[in-house]
KESEZA-146413 format. One line per field, with one value per residue: residue in one letter; z, y, x of N, C-alpha, C in turn; chain. Coordinates in steps of 0.2 Angstrom, whole numbers. Example, Ala and Ser with C-alpha at 12.3 -4.5 7.8 and 13.67 -1.06 7.14 Angstrom:
// residues 2
keke (A/S) .
nz (39/35) .
ny (-28/-11) .
nx (66/64) .
caz (39/36) .
cay (-22/-5) .
cax (62/68) .
cz (39/39) .
cy (-16/0) .
cx (66/64) .
rovex (A/A) .
This chain:
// residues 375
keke (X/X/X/X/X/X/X/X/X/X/X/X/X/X/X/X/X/X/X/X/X/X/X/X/X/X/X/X/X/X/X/X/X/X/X/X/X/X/X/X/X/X/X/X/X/X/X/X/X/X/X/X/X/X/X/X/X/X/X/X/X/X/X/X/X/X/X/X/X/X/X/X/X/X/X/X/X/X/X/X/X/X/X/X/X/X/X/X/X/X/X/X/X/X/X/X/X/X/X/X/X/X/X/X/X/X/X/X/X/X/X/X/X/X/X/X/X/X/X/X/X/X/X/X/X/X/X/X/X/X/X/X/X/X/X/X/X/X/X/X/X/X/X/X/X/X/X/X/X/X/X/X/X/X/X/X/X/X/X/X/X/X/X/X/X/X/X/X/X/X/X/X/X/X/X/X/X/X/X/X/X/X/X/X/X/X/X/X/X/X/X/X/X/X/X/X/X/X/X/X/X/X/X/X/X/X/X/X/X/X/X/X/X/X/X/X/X/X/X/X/X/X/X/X/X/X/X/X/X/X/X/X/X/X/X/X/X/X/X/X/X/X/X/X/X/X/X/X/X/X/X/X/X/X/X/X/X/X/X/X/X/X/X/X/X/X/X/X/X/X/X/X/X/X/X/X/X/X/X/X/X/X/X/X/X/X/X/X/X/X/X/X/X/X/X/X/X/X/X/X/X/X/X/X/X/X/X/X/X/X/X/X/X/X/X/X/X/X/X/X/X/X/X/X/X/X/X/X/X/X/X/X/X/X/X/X/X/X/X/X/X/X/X/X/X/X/X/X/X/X/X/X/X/X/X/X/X/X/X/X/X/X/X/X/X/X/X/X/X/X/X/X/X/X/X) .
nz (-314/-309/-296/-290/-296/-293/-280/-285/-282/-270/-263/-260/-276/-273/-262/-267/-277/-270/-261/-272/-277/-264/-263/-275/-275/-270/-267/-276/-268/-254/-258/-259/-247/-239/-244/-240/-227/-226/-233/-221/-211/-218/-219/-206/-201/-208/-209/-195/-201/-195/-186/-177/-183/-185/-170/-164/-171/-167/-155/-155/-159/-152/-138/-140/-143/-131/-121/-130/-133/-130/-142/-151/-163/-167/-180/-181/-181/-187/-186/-188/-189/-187/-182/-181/-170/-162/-153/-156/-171/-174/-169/-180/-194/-191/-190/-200/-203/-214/-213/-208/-192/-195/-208/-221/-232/-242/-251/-264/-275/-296/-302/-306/-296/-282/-278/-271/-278/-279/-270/-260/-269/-276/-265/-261/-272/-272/-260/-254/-257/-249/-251/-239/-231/-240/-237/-229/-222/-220/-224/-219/-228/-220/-226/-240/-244/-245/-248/-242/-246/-243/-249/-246/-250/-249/-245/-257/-266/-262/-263/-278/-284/-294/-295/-304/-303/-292/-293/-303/-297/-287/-295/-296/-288/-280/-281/-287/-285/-289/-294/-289/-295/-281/-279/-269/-265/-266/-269/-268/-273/-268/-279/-280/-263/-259/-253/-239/-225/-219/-226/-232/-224/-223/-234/-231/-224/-232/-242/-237/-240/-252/-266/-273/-278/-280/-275/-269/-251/-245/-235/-226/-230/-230/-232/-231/-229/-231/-230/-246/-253/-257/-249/-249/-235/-231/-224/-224/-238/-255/-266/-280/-287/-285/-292/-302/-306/-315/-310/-300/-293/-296/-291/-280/-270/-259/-248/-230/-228/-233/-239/-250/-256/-263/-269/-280/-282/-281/-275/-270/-268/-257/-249/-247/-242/-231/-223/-223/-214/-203/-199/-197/-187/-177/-176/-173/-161/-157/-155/-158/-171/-179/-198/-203/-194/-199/-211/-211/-207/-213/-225/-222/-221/-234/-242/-249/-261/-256/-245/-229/-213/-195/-190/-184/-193/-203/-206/-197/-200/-211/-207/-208/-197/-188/-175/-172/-176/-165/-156/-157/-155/-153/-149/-148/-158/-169/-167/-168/-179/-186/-182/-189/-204/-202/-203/-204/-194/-196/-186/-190/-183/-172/-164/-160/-156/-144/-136/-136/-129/-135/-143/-152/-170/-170/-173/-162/-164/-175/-184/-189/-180/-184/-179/-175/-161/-152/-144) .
ny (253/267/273/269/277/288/288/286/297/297/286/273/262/249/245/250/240/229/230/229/214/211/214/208/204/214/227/246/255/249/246/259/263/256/261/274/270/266/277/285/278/278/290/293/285/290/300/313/329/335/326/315/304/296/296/292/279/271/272/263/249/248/247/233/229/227/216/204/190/183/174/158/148/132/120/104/90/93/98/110/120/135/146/165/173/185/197/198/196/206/218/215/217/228/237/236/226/221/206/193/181/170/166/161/154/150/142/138/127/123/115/103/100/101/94/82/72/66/76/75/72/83/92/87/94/105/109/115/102/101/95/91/83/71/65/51/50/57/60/65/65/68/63/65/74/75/71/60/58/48/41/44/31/27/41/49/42/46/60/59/62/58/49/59/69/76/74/84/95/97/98/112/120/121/122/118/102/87/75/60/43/32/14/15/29/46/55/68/73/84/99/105/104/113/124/117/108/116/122/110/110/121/118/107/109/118/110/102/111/112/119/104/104/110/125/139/144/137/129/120/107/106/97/102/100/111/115/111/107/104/114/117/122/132/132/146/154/161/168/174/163/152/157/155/142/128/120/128/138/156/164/165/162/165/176/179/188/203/214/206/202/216/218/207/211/222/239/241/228/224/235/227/217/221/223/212/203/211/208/196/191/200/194/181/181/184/196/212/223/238/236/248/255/250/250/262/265/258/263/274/268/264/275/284/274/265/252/258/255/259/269/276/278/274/280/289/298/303/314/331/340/347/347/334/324/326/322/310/299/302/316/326/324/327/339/349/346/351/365/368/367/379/374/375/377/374/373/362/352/339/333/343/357/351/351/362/367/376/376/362/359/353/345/358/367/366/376/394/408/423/437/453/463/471/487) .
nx (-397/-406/-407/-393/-387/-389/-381/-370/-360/-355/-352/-342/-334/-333/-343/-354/-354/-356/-368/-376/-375/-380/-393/-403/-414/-423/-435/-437/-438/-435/-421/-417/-417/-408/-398/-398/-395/-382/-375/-374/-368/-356/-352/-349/-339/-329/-314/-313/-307/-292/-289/-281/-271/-263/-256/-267/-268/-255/-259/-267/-261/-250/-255/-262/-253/-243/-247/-245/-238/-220/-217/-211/-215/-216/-212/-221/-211/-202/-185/-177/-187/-192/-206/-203/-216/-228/-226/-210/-209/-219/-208/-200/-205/-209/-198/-191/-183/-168/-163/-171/-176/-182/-184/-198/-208/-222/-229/-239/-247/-249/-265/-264/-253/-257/-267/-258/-251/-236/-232/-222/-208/-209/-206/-195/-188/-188/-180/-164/-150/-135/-118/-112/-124/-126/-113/-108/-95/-79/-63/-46/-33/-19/-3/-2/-10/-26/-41/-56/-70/-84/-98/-115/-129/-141/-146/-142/-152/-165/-164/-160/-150/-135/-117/-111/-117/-112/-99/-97/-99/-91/-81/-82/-84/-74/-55/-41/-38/-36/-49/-52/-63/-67/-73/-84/-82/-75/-59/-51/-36/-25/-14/-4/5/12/4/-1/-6/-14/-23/-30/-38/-46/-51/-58/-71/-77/-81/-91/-102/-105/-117/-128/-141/-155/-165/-156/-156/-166/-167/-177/-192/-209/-220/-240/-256/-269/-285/-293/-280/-265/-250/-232/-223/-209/-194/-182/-180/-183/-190/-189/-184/-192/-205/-202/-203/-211/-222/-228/-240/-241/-247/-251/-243/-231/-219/-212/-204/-202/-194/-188/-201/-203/-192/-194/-208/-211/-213/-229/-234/-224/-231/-242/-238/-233/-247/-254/-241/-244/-254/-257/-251/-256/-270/-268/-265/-277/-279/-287/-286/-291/-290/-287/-276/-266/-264/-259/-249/-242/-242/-236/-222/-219/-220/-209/-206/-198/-198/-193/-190/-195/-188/-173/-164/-174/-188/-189/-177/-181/-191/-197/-196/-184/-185/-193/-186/-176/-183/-185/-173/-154/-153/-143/-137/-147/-149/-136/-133/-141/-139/-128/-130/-140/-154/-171/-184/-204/-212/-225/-229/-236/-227/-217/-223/-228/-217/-212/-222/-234/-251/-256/-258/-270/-287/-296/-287/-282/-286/-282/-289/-299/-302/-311/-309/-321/-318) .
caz (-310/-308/-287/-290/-301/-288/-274/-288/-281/-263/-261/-267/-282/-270/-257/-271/-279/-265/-261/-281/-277/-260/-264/-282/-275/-264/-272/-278/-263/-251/-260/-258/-239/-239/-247/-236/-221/-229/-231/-213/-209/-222/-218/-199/-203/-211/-201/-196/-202/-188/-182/-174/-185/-182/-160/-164/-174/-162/-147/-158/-161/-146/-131/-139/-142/-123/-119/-136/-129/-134/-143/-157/-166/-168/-184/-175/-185/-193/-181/-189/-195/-180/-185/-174/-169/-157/-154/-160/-175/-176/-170/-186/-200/-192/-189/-209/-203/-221/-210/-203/-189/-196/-215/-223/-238/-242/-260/-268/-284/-298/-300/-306/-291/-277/-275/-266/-283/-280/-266/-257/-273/-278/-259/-260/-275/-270/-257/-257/-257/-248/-250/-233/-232/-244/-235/-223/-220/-223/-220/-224/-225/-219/-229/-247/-244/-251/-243/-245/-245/-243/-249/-245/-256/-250/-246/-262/-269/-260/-265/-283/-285/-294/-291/-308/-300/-287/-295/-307/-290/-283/-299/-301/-281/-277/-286/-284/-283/-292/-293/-294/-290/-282/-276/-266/-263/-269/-269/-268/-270/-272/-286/-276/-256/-254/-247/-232/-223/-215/-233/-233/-218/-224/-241/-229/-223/-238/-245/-235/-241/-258/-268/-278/-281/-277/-272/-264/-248/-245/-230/-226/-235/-225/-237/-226/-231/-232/-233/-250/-258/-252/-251/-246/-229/-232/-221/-228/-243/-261/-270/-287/-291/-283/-296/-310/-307/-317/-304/-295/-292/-294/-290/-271/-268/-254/-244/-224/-231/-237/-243/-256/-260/-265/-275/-285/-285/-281/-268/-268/-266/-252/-243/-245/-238/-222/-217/-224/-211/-197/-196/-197/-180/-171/-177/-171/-156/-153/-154/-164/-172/-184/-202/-205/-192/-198/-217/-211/-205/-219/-231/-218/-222/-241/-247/-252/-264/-254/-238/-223/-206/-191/-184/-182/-199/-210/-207/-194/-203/-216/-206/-211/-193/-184/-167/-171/-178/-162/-151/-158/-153/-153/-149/-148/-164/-173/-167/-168/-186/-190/-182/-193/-210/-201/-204/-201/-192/-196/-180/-193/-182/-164/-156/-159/-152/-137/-135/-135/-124/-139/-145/-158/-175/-174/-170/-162/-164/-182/-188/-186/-181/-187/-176/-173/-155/-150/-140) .
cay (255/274/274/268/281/292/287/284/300/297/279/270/260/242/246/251/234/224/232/227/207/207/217/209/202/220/233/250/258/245/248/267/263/252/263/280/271/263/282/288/273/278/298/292/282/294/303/321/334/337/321/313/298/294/293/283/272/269/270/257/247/250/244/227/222/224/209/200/185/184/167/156/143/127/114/94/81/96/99/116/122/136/153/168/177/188/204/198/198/211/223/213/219/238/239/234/222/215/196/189/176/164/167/157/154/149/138/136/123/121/112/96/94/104/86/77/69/67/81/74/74/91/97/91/94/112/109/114/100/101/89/87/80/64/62/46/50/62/58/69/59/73/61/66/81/73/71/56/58/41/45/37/29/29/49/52/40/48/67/59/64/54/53/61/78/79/74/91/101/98/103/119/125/118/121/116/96/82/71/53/41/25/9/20/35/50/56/73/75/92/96/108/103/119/126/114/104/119/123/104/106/123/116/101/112/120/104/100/117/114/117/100/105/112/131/142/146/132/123/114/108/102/97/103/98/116/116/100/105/102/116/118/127/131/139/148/162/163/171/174/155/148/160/152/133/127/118/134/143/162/171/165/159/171/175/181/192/208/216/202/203/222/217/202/212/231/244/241/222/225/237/225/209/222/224/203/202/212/208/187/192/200/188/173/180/184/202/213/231/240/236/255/257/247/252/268/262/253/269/279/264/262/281/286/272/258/252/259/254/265/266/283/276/273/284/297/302/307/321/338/346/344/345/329/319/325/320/299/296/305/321/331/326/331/348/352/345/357/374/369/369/383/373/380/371/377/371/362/345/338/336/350/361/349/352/369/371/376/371/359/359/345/346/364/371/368/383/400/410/432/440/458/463/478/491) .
cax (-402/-408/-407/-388/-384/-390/-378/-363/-352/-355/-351/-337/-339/-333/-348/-360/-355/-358/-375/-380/-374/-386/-401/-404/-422/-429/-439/-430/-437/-431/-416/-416/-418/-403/-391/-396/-394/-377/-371/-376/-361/-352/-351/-347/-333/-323/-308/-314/-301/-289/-293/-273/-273/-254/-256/-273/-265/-249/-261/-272/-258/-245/-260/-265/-245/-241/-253/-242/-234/-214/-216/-208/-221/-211/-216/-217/-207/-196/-182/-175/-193/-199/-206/-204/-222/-230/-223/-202/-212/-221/-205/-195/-207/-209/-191/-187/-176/-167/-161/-176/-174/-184/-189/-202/-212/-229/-227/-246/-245/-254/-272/-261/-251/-259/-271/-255/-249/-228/-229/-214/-203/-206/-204/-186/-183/-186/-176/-157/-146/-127/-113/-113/-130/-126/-107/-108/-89/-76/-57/-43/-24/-12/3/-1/-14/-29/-50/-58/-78/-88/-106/-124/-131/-148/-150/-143/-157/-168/-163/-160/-142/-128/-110/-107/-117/-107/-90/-97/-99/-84/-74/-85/-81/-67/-50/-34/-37/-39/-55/-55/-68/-65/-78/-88/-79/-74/-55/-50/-28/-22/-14/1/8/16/-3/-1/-13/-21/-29/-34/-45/-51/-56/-64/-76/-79/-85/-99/-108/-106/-121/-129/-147/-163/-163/-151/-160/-172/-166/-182/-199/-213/-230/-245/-264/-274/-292/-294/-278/-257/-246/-228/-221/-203/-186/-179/-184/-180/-195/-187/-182/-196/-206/-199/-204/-218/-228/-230/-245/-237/-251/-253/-237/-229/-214/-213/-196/-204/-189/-189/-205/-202/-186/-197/-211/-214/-216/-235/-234/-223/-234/-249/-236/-233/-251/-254/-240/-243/-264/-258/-249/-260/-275/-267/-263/-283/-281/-294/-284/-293/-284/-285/-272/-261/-262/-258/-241/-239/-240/-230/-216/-217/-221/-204/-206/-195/-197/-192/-192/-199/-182/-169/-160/-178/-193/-188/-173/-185/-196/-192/-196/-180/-186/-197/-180/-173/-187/-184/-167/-148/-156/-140/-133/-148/-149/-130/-129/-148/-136/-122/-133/-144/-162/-178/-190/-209/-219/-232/-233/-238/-223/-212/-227/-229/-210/-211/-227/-239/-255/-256/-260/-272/-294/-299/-281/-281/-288/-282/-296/-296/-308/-314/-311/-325/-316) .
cz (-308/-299/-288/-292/-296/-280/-277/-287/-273/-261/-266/-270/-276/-267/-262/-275/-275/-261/-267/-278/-271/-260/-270/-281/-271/-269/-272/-272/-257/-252/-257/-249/-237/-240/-244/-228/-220/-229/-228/-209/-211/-219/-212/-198/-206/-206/-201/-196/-193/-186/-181/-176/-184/-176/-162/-165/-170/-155/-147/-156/-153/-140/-133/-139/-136/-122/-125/-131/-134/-136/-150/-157/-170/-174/-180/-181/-191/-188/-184/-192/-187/-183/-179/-176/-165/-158/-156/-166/-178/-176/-177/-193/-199/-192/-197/-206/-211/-219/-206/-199/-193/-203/-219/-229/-238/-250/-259/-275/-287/-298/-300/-301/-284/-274/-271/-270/-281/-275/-264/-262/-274/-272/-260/-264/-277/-265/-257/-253/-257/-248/-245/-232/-235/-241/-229/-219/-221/-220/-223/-221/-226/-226/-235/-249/-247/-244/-248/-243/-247/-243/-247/-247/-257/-248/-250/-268/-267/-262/-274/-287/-286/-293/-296/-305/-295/-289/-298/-300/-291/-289/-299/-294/-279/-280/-281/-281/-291/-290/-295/-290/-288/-282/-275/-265/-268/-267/-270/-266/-273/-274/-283/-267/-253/-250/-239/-231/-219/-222/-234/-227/-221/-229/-237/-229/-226/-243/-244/-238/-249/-262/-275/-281/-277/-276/-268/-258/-244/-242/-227/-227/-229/-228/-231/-232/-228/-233/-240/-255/-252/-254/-247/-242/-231/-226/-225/-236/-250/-267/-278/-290/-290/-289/-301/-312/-308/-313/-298/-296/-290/-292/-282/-267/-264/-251/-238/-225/-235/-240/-250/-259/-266/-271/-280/-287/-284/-274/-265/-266/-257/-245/-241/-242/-231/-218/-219/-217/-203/-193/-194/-188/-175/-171/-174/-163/-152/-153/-159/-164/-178/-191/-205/-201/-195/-208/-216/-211/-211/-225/-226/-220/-228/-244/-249/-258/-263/-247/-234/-216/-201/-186/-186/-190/-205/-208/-204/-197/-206/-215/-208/-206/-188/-174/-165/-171/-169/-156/-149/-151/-154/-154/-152/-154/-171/-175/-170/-176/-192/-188/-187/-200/-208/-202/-202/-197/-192/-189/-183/-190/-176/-164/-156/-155/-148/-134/-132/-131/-128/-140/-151/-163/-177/-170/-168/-165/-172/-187/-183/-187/-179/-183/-176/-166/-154/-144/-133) .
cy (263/275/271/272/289/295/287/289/299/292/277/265/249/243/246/243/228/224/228/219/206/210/218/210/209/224/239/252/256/246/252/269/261/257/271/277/268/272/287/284/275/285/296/288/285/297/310/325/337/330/317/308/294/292/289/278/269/269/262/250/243/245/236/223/224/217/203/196/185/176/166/148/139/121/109/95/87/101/108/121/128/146/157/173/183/195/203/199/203/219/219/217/227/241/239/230/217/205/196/182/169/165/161/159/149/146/133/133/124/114/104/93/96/96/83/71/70/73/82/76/79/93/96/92/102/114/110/110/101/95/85/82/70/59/57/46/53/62/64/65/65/72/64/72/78/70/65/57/48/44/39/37/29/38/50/49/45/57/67/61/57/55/59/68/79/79/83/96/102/99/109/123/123/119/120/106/92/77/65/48/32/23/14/27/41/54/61/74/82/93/100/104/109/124/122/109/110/120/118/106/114/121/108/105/116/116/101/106/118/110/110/102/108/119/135/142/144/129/116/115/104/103/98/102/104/118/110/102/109/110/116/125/127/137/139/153/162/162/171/167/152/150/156/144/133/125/124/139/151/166/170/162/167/168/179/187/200/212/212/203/213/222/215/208/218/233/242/233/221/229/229/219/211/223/217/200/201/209/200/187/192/196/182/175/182/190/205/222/230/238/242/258/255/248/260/266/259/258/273/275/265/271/284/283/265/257/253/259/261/266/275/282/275/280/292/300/305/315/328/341/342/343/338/322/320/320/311/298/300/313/327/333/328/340/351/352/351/363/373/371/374/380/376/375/374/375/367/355/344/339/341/354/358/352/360/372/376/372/368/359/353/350/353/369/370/373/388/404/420/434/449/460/471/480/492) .
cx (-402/-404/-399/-385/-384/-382/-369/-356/-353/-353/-345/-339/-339/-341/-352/-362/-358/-366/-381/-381/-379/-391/-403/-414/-426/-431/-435/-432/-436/-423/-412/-413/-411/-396/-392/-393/-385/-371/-370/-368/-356/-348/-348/-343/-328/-321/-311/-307/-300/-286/-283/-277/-267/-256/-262/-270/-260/-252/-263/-269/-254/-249/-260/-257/-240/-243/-251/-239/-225/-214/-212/-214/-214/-216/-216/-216/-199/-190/-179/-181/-195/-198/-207/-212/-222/-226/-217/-205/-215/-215/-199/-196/-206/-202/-188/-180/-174/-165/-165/-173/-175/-188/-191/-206/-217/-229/-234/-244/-251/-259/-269/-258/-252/-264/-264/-250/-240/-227/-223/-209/-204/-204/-198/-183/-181/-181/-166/-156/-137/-125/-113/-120/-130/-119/-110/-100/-85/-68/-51/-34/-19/-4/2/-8/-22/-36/-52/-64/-82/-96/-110/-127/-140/-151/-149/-148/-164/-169/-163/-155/-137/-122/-107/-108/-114/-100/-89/-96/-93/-80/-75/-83/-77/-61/-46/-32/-40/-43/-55/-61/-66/-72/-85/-87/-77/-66/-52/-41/-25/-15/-5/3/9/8/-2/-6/-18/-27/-33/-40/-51/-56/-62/-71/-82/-84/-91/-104/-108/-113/-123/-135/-151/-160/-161/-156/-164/-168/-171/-186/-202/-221/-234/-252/-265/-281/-292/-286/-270/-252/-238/-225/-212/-199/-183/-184/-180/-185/-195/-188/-189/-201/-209/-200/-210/-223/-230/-234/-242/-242/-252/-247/-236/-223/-214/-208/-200/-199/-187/-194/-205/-197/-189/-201/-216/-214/-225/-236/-233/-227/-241/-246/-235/-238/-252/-250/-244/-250/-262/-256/-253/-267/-274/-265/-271/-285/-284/-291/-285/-287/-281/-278/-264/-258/-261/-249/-238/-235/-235/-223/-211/-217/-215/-202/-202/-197/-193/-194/-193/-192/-179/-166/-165/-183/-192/-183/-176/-189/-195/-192/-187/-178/-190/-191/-179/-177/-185/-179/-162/-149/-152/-135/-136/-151/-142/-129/-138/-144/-132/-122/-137/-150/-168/-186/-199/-215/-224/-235/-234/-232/-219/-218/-229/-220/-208/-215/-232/-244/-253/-258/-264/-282/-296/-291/-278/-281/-285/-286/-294/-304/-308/-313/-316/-321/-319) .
rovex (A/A/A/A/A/A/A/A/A/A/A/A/A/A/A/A/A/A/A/A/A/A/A/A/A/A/A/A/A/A/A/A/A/A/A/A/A/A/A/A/A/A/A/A/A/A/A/A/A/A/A/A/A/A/A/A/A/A/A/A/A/A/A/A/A/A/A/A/A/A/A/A/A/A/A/A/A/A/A/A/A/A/A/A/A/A/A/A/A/A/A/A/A/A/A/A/A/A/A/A/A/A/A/A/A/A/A/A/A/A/A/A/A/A/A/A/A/A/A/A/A/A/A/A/A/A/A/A/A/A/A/A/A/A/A/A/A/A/A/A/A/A/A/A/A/A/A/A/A/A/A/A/A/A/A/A/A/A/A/A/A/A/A/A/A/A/A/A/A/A/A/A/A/A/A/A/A/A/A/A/A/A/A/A/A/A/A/A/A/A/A/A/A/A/A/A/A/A/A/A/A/A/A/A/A/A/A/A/A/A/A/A/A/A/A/A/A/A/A/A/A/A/A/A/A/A/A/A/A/A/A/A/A/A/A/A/A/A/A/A/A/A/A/A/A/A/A/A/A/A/A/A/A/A/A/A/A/A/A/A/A/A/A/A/A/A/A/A/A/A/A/A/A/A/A/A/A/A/A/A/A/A/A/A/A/A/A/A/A/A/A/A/A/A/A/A/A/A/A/A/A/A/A/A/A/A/A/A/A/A/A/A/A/A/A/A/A/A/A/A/A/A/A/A/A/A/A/A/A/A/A/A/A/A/A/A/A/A/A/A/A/A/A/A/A/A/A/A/A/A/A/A/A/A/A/A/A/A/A/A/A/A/A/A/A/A/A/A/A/A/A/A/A/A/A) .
């Protein structure tokens, strides 16, 4: 359409798209009407030059997460399942912390088994299984150095584990014993004495954490019904593996860990998992900040090419004015360490010239103005 072709540098092509899909049935000059009063909006939503988009953004931001509640959102029926929210959350992702409290995954299947077909077995068999978990008993006979494990024969029905895989385990992390199997049990005599019995209780303990199945990582699964189709809530994070299994829907699958998802799956993923997170945050908490502010933060994060937190060690390190680094945090060590290389600090941003008692280089104070003075 001509009247589109019109408006094709002035509007962006999304917007211009979305206009085409709801104005198939109006006339063109209905149209025309549509799409001027469309770039009157448009024009007045852009940031005006000058315009302090950093302090918006952190006033934007900052005001609605006072009035955040400091909570932890607990699963029923899954006794180690609870995710932290609210503001601990929101200072976890700005902070770049790499060990989240409580990391969590979001595991979308495909068309065949998102209906509810076998949910259970797959959730555990994504589930990592430890030794400890199948032991009903665990003895250790000082006299001849040697662990007797008694297993259970219906959790490991129920996890789907024989004894031969566990006999395999425990050769594969375990050294220094002999394995045999009696009745029920499992028989563990080490193969020296001269270690002692202290090294029997450490290899006790050792015992219970050894890996049988399912994926490192993946403490607990808990199938949830989402609108008409099932997917899995998991603690625990392990993006890559999870990836790789064919029942898994890889394009909606996600993880709460953004340092992972960067590793798996890019800088640019990454940013879009930190404003994914932070908007889930303040949405559920009822509060309403622009998404613009918070993809600003996002690119402030990511634009060196990796994530970096808004902390003294990620972002602010970065700054080049040295009065702005010192402004953050250890004021005095980064002035002392900018005399000792000589630095130059240009004045080109807010706060060094709040600091100094200058105007600012932002809105009227941005241009410098050459005048003529009459004598």
């Amino acid at each position: 359409m001509s009247v589109f072709t019109e408006y094709k540098n002035k509007l962006p092509k999304k917007i211009l798209d979305e206009i085409k899909e709801y104005t198939k049935d109006l006339s063109e000059a209905k149209i025309k009407k549509v799409l001027e009063m469309t770039l009157i909006e448009y024009e007045g939503a852009k940031v005006e030059a000058g315009e302090c988009v950093g302090i918006v953004s952190a006033e934007s931001i900052g005001e609605p997460g006072t009035q955040m509640t400091l909570n932890t959102f607990h699963f029923a029926g899954v006794a180690e399942m609870n995710v932290t929210m609210g503001l601990p959350r929101i200072i976890e992702i700005l902070d770049g912390r790499s060990k989240l409290a409580t990391p969590m995954m979001e595991i979308y299947l495909n068309k065949d088994h998102s209906k509810g077909s076998d949910i259970r077995k797959l959730a555990l068999s994504i589930k990592e299984t430890l030794l400890g978990e199948v032991i009903s008993e665990l003895t250790v006979n000082m006299a001849d150095s040697s662990i007797e494990l008694k297993l259970d024969s219906e959790k490991m029905g129920d996890f789907g584990i024989t004894e031969h895989v566990v006999n395999e385990a425990i050769k594969n992390s375990i050294k220094g014993y002999n394995v045999r199997n009696n009745k029920d049990s499992i028989v563990l005599k080490a193969k020296s004495k001269e270690d002692g019995i202290n090294q029997v209780y450490l290899d006790k303990e050792k015992i219970k954490k050894v890996h049988l199945k399912g994926i490192k990582g993946i403490t607990q699964v808990l199938p949830v019904k989402r609108g008409d189709e099932y997917i899995i809530i998991t603690a625990g994070s392990n993006l890559k593996l999870i990836l790789e299994l064919d029942f898994v829907d890889s394009t909606r699958t996600t993880t709460n860990d953004i340092f992972e998802i960067e590793k798996v799956l890019g800088v640019e993923a990454a940013r879009q998992a930190i404003i994914n997170e932070v908007y889930k945050v303040i949405e559920s908490q009822g509060l309403d900040v622009d998404i613009r502010h918070i993809m600003l933060v996002a690119d402030t994060m990511c634009n060196s090419g990796s994530v970096k937190g808004i902390t003294r060690y990620g972002v602010v390190s970065e700054k080049s004015s040295v009065l702005a680094r010192a402004s953050f945090e250890t004021p005095l060590r980064h002035i002392i360490n900018a005399a000792l290389i000589g630095e130059e600090d240009k004045l080109n941003s807010v706060v060094e010239n709040v600091m100094l008692n200058q105007p600012i280089p932002v809105g009227t104070g941005l241009p410098g103005l050459v005048t003529k003075v009459k004598k």
